[in-house]
mmCIF file of the C-alpha atoms, coordinates in Angstrom:
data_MODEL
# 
_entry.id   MODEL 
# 
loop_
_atom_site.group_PDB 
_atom_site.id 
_atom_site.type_symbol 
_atom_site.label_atom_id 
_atom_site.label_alt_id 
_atom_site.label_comp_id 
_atom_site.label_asym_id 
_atom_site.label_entity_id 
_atom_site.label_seq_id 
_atom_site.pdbx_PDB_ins_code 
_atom_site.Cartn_x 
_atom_site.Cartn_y 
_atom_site.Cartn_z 
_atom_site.occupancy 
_atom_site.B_iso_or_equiv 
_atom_site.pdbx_formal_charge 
_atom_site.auth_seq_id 
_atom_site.auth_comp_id 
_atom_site.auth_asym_id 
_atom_site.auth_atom_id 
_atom_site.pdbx_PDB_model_num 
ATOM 1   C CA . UNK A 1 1   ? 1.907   1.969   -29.451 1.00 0.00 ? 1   UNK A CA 1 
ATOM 2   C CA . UNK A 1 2   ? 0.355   5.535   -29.241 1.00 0.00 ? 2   UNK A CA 1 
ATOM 3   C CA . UNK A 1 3   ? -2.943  4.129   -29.335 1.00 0.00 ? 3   UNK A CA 1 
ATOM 4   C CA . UNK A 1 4   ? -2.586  1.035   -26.319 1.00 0.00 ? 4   UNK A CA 1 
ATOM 5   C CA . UNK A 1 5   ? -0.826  4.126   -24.569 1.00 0.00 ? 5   UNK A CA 1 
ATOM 6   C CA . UNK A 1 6   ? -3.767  6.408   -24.950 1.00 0.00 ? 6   UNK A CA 1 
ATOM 7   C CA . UNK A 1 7   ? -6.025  3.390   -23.847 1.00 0.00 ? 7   UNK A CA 1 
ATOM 8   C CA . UNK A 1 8   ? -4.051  3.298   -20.650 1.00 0.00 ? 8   UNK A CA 1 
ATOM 9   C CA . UNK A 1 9   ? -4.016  6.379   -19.733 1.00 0.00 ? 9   UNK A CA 1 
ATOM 10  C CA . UNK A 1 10  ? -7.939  7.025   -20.421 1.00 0.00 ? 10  UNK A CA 1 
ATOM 11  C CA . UNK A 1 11  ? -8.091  4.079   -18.290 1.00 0.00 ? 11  UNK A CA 1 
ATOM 12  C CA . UNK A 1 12  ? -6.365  5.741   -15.492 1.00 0.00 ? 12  UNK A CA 1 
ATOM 13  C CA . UNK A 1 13  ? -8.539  8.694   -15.938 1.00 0.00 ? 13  UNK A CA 1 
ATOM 14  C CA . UNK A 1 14  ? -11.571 6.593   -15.920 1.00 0.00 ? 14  UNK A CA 1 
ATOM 15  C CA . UNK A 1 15  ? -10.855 4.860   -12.410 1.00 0.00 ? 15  UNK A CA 1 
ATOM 16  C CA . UNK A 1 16  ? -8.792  8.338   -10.624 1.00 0.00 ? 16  UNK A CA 1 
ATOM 17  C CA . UNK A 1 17  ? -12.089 9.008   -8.556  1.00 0.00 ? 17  UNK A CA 1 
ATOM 18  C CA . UNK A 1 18  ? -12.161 5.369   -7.227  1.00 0.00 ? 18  UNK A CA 1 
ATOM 19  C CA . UNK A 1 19  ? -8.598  5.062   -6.576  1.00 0.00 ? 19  UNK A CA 1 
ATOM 20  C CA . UNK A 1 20  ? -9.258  8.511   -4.305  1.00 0.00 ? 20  UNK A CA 1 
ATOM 21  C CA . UNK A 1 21  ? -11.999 6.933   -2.718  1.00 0.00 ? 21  UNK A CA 1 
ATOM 22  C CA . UNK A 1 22  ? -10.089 4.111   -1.534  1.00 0.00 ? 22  UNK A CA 1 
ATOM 23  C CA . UNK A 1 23  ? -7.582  6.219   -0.618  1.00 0.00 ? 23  UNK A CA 1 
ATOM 24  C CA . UNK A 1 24  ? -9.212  8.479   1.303   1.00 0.00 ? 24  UNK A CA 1 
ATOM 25  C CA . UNK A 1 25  ? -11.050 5.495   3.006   1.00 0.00 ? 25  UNK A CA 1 
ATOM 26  C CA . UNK A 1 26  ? -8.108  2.909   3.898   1.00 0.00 ? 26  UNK A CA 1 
ATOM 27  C CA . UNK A 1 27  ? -5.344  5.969   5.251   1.00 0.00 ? 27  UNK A CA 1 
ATOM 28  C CA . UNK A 1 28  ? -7.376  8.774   6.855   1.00 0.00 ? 28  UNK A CA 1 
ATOM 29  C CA . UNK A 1 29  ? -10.547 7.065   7.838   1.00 0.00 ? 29  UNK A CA 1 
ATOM 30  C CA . UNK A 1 30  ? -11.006 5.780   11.841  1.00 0.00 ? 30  UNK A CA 1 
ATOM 31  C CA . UNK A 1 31  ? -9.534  3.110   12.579  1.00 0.00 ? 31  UNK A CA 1 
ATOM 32  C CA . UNK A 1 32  ? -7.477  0.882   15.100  1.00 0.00 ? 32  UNK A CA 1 
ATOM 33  C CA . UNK A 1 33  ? -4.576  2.600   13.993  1.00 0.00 ? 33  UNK A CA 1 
ATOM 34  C CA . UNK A 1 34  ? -3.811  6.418   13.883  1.00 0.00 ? 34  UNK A CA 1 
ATOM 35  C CA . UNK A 1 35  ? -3.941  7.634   10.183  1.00 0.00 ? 35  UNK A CA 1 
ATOM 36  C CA . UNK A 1 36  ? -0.421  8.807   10.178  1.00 0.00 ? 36  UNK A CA 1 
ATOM 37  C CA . UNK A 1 37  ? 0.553   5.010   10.840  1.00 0.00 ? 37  UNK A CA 1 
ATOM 38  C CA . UNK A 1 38  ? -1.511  3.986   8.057   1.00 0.00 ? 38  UNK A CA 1 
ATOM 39  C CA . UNK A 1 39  ? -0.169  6.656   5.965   1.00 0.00 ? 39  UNK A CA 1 
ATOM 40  C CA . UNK A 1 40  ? 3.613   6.061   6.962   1.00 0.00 ? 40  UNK A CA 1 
ATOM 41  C CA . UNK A 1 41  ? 2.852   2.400   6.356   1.00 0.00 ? 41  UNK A CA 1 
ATOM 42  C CA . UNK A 1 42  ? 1.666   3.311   2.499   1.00 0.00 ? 42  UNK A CA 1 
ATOM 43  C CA . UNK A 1 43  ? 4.800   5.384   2.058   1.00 0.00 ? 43  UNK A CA 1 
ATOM 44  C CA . UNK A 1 44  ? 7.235   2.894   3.859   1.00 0.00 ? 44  UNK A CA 1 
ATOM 45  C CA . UNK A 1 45  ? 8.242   5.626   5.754   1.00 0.00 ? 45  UNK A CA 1 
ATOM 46  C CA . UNK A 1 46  ? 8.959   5.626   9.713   1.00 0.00 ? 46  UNK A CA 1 
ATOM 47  C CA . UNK A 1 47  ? 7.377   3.126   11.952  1.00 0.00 ? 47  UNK A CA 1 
ATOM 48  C CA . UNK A 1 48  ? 7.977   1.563   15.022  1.00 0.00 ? 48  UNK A CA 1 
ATOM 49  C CA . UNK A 1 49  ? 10.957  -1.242  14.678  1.00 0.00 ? 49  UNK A CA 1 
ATOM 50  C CA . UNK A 1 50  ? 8.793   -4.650  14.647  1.00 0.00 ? 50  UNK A CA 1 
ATOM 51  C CA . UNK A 1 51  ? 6.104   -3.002  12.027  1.00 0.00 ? 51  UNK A CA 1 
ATOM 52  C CA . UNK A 1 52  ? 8.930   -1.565  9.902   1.00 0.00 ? 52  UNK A CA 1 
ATOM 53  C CA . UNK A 1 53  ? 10.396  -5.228  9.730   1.00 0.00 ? 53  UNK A CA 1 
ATOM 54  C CA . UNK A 1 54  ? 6.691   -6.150  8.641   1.00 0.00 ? 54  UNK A CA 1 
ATOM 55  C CA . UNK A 1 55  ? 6.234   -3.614  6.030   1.00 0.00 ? 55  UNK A CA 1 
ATOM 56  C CA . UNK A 1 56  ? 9.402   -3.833  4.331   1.00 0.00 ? 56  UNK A CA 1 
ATOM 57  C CA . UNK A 1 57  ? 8.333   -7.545  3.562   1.00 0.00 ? 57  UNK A CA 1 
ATOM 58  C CA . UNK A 1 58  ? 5.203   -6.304  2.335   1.00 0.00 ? 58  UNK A CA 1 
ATOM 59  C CA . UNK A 1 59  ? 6.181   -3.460  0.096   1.00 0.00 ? 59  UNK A CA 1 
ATOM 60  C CA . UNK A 1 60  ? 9.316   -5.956  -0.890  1.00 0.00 ? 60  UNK A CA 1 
ATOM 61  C CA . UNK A 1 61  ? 8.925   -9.771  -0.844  1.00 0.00 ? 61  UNK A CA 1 
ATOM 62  C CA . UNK A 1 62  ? 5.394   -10.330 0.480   1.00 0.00 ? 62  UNK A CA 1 
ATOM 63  C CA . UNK A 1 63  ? 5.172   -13.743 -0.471  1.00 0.00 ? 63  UNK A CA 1 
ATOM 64  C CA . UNK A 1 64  ? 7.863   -14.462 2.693   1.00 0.00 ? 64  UNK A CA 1 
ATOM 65  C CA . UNK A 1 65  ? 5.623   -13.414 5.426   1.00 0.00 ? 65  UNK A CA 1 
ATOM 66  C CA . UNK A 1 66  ? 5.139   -16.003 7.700   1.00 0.00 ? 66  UNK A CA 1 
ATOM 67  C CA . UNK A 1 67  ? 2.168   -16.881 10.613  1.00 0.00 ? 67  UNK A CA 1 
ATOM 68  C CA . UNK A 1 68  ? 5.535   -15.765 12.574  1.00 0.00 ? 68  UNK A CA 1 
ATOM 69  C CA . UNK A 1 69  ? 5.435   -12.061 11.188  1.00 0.00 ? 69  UNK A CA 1 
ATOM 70  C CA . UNK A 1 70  ? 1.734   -11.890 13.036  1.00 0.00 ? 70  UNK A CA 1 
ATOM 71  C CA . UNK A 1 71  ? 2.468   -14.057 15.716  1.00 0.00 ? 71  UNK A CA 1 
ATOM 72  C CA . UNK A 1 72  ? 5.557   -11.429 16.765  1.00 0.00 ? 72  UNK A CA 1 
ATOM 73  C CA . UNK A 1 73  ? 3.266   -8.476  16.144  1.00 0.00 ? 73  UNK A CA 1 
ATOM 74  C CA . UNK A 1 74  ? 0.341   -10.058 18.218  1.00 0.00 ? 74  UNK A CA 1 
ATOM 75  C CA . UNK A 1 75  ? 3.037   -10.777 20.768  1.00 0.00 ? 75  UNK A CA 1 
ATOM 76  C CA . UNK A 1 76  ? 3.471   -7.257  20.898  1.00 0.00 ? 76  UNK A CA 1 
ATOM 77  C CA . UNK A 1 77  ? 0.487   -6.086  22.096  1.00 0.00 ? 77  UNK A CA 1 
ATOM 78  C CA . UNK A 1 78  ? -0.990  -5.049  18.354  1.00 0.00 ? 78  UNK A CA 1 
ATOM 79  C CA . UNK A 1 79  ? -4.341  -6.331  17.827  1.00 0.00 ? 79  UNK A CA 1 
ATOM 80  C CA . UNK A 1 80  ? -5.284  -8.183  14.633  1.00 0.00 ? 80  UNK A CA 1 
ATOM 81  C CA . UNK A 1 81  ? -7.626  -5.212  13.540  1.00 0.00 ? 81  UNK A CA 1 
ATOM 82  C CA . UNK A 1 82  ? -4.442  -3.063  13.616  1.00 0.00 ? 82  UNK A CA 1 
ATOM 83  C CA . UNK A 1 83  ? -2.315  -5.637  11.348  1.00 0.00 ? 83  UNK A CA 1 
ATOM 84  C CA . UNK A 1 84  ? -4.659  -6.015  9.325   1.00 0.00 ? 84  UNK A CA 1 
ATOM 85  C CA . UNK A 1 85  ? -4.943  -2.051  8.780   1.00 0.00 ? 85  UNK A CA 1 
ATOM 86  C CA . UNK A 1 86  ? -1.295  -2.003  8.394   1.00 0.00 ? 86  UNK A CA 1 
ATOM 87  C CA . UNK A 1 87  ? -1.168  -4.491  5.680   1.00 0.00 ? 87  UNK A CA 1 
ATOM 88  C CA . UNK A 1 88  ? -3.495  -3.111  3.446   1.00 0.00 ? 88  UNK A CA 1 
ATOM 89  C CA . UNK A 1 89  ? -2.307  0.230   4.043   1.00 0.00 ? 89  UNK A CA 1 
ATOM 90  C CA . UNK A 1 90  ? 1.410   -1.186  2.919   1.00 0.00 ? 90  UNK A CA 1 
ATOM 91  C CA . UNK A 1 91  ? 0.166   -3.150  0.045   1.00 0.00 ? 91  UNK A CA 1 
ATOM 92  C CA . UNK A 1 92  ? -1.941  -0.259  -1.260  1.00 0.00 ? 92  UNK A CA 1 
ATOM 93  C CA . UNK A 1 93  ? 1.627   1.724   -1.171  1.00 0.00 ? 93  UNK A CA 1 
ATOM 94  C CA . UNK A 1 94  ? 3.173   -0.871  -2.857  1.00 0.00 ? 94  UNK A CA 1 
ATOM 95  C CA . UNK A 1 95  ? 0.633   -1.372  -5.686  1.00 0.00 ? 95  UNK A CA 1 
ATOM 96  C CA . UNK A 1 96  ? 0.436   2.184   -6.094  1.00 0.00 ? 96  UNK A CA 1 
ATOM 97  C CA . UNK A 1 97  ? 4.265   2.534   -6.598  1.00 0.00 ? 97  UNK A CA 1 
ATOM 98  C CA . UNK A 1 98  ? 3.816   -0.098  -9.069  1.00 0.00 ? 98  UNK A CA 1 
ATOM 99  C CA . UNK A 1 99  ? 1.245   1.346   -11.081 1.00 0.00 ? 99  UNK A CA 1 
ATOM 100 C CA . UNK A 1 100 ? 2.553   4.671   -10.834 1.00 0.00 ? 100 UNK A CA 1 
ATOM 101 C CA . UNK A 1 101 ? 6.284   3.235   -11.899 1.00 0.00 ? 101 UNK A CA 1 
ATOM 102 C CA . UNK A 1 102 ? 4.249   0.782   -15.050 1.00 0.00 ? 102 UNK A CA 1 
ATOM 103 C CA . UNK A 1 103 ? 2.234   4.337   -16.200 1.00 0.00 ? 103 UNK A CA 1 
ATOM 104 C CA . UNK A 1 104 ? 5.383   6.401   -15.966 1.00 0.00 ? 104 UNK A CA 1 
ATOM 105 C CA . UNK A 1 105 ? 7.077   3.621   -18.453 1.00 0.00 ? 105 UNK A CA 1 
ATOM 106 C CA . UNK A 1 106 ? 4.060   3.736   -20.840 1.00 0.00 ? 106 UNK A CA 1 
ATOM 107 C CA . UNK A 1 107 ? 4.326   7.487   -21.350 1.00 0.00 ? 107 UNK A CA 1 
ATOM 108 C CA . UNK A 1 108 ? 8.103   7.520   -21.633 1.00 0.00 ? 108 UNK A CA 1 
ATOM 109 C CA . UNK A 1 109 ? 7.553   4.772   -24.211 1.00 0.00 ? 109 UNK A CA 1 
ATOM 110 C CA . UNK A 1 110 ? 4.747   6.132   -26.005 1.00 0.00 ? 110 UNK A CA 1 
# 
């Protein structure tokens, strides 16, 4: 077990500077959205009502959003560019809580 845990983490370590990168690049690049909305969006943190509906699904049961999640947030006056940053900025949060949760479980384990 020490050794697949070692593996892991070395893995981690290998790819840190590219996770950064992407970082860096989807939450405080420009954008169509301010990078505070990006970055509250990655957090789950405080949005306005009808994209904190949206995220939630993301960072929780993404496989229920519907055309009707975009259609109500087109509806609203945000543009597709600005979804779209939204989403990945939520599902970066949520993968990252993942990983971060999986690694935390291999090192308690190991």
């Amino acid at each position: 077990m020490i050794l697949k845990n070692q593996h892991t983490q070395q893995a981690h370590q290998r790819h840190a500077d590219e996770v950064a990168d992407l970082l860096l690049a989807v939450l405080h690049s420009s954008g169509f959205t301010e990078p505070h909305t990006r970055e509250a969006a990655f957090q789950g943190s405080e949005l306005p009502a009808l994209f904190r509906e949206y995220v939630d699904k993301i960072l929780g049961e993404s496989y229920r959003i519907t055309d009707d999640d975009i259609d109500k947030l087109l509806a609203s006056g945000y543009s597709q560019d600005a979804i779209f940053e939204i989403t990945v900025s939520a599902a970066l949060g949520a993968a990252t809580k993942r990983l971060e949760a999986g690694l935390s479980a291999l090192k308690k384990a190991g």
